[in-house]
N, C-alpha and C positions, 0 to 999 in steps of 0.2 A: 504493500500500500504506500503510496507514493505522500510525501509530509503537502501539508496544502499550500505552503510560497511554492513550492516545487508544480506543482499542477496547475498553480494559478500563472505562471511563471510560462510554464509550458502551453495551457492553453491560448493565452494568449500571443503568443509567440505564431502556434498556428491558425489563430485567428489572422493574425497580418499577415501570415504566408498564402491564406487560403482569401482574402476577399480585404483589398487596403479599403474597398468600396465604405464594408457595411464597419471594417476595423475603427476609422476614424471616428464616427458619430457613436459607436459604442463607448469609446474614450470620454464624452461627453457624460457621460449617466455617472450616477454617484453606485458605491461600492454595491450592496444589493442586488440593484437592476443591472448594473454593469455586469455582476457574474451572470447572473439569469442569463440577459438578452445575449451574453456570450456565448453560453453556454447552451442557449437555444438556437443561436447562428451555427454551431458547431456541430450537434445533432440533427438539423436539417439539412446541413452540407453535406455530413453521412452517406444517407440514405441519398441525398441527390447523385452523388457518386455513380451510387450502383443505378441508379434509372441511365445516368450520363455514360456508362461504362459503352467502351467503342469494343470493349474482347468481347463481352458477358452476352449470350442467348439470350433474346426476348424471354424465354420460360428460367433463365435461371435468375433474371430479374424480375421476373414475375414471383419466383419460388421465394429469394430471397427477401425480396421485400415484405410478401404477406406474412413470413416466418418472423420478421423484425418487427413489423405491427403488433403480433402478438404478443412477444416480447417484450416491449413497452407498456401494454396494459396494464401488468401487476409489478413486484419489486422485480426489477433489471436482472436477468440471470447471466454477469458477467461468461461465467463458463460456457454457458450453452450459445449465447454468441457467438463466442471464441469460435466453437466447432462448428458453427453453422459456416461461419466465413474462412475456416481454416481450408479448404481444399481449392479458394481463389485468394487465400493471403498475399500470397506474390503479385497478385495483378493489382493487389486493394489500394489506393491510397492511405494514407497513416490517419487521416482526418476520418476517415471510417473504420477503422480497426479500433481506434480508439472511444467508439462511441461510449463506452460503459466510463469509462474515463471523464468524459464530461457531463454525463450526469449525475456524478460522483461531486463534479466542481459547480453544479449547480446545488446555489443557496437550496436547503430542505422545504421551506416553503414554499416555492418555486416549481419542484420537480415535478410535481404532478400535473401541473399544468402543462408543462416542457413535454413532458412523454404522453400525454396525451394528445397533443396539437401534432409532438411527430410519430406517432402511432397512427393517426389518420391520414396526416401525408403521404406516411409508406404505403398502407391501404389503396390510397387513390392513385401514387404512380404505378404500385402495380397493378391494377385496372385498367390504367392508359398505355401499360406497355403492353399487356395481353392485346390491346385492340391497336397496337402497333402504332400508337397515336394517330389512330387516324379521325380528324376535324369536320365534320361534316355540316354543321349546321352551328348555330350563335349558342344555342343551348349546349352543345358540346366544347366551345368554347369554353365556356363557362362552367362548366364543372371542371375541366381543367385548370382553370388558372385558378377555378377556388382550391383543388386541393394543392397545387404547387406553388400558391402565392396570396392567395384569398385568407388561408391558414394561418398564414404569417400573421396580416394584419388582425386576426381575431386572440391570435394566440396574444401577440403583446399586451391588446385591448385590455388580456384578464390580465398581464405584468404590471400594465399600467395600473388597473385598480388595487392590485394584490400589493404593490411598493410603494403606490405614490397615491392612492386613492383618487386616483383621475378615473370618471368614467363619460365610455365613447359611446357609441352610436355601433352596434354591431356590423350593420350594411355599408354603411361608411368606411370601417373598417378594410370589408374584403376587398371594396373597391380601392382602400389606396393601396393593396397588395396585386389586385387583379392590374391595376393603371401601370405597376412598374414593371408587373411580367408581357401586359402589354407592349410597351419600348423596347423590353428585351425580343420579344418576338420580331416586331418590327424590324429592329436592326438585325437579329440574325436571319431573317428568310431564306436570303437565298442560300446561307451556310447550312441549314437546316437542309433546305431540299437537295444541294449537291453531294452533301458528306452523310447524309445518314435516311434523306431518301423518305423526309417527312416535311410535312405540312400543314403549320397549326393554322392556317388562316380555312373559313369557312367554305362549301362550295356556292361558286357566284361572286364571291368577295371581291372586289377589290384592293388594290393595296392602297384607297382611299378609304374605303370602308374600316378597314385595321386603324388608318388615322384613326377614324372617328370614335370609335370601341375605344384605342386607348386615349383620349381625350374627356370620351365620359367617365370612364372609372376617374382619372386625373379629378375633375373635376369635384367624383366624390372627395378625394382624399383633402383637396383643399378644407370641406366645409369640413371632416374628420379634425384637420388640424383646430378648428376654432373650440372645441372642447377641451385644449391641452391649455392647464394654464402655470404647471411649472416648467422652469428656463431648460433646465436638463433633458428632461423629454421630448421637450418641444424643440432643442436643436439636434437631437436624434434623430426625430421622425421627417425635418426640414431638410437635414442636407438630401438623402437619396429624392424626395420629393423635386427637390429643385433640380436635381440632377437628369430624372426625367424627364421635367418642360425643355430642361434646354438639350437636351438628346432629339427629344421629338423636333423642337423647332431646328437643330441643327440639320435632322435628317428631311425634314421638308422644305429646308433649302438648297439642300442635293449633298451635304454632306454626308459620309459615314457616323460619326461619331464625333464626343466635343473632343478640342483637343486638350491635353494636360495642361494645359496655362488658363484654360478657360475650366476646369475642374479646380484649380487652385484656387484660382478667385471666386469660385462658387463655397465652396470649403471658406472661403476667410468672410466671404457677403453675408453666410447665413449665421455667423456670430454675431452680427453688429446688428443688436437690435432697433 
């Protein structure tokens, strides 16, 4: 058992290996919510792995994930983990072998909520992998981006209540998780369709339509923001926000992506109240 400066030490370390994105605005929250929301970023990366995984069979990402859902439901069976993913340890990334690890480094009051938001996750990607992701219609949308990004935003909703007694808007919620998986879509499309031969956007869609989709959820996330009324939080939940308007607006100006100098001064804009 690893002493807890050692794990707190180490999980964040791979927090900033694994995502400087969500790294920064976590740095923001005071000690509590910090490990929590760490510690929940670092559990959903997990399991994102294995849905992401370029070796792994659709059914062994189907298998492995519905086995870690379960998992998650009651106390964490470090062992039985271990051996579930012991025969792809080699291919795993460390941010997923380690899962039992960071729910270990998640605060006690915390964890149940943490493993239940990603117990459903895991549930839902593997339901989207079985159907090889395939997007057919707005409502299929939409249950995918709620269980890979809808969750987020409900899962913090209850951090927020449970640390800082902030309470959200549940729908608002999904929508500032759904608004950001939206951007992510959008910019990767055509990544998605040459390298892995999928398609989240709807049939008939447009890739104005996909604007539009993620501009609505955007939109919820703005009004989500007006119920955050401490600083900590509220510049957690600001940076990735603002970092999606201006991804969107830079991709509907024919750009790819912002670039690093325009991420920094987003990063320094959403301090200055």
């Amino acid at each position: 058992m690893k002493d807890s400066k050692t794990l707190y030490k180490e999980a964040m370390h791979v927090l900033k290996e694994t995502s400087r994105t969500f790294y920064i605005p976590i740095t923001f929250l005071q000690k509590d919510l910090k490990q929590s929301v760490a510690a929940a970023y670092l559990a959903m990366r997990a399991i994102d792995e294995i849905e992401d995984h370029e070796a792994l069979t659709t059914t062994t990402k189907f298998d492995l994930l519905t086995a870690t859902s379960e998992l998650l439901k009651g106390p964490f069976d470090a062992n039985a983990y271990e051996a579930l993913l012991a025969p792809y340890a080699t291919q795993l990334p460390e941010v997923t072998l380690r899962l039992a690890d960071w729910l270990t480094f998640c605060p006690e009051g915390a964890r149940a909520i943490v493993q239940a938001s990603t117990s459903e996750m895991a549930f839902g990607m593997a339901k989207w992998a079985k159907a090889d992701w395939q997007i057919h219609t707005r409502e299929d949308l939409d249950d995918y981006t709620y269980y890979v990004a809808g969750l987020v935003g409900t899962m913090l909703s209850e951090l927020w209540l449970w640390g800082a007694d902030i309470q959200t808007d549940r729908e608002l919620a999904i929508g500032y998780g759904r608004g950001l998986q939206a951007v992510n879509i959008l910019r990767n499309q055509h990544e998605d369709l040459d390298e892995r031969g999928v398609s989240f956007v709807p049939d008939g869609w447009t890739r104005d339509d996909l604007f539009a989709y993620a501009k609505e959820n955007l939109a919820k996330a703005d009004l989500y923001m007006k119920a955050i009324n401490k600083r900590t939080v509220l510049l957690f939940c600001r940076l990735p926000l603002a970092l999606a308007h201006k991804t969107l607006k830079a991709m509907q100006d024919g750009r790819e992506k912002m670039t690093r100098a325009e991420v920094e001064q987003t990063v320094e804009e959403i301090q200055v109240d």
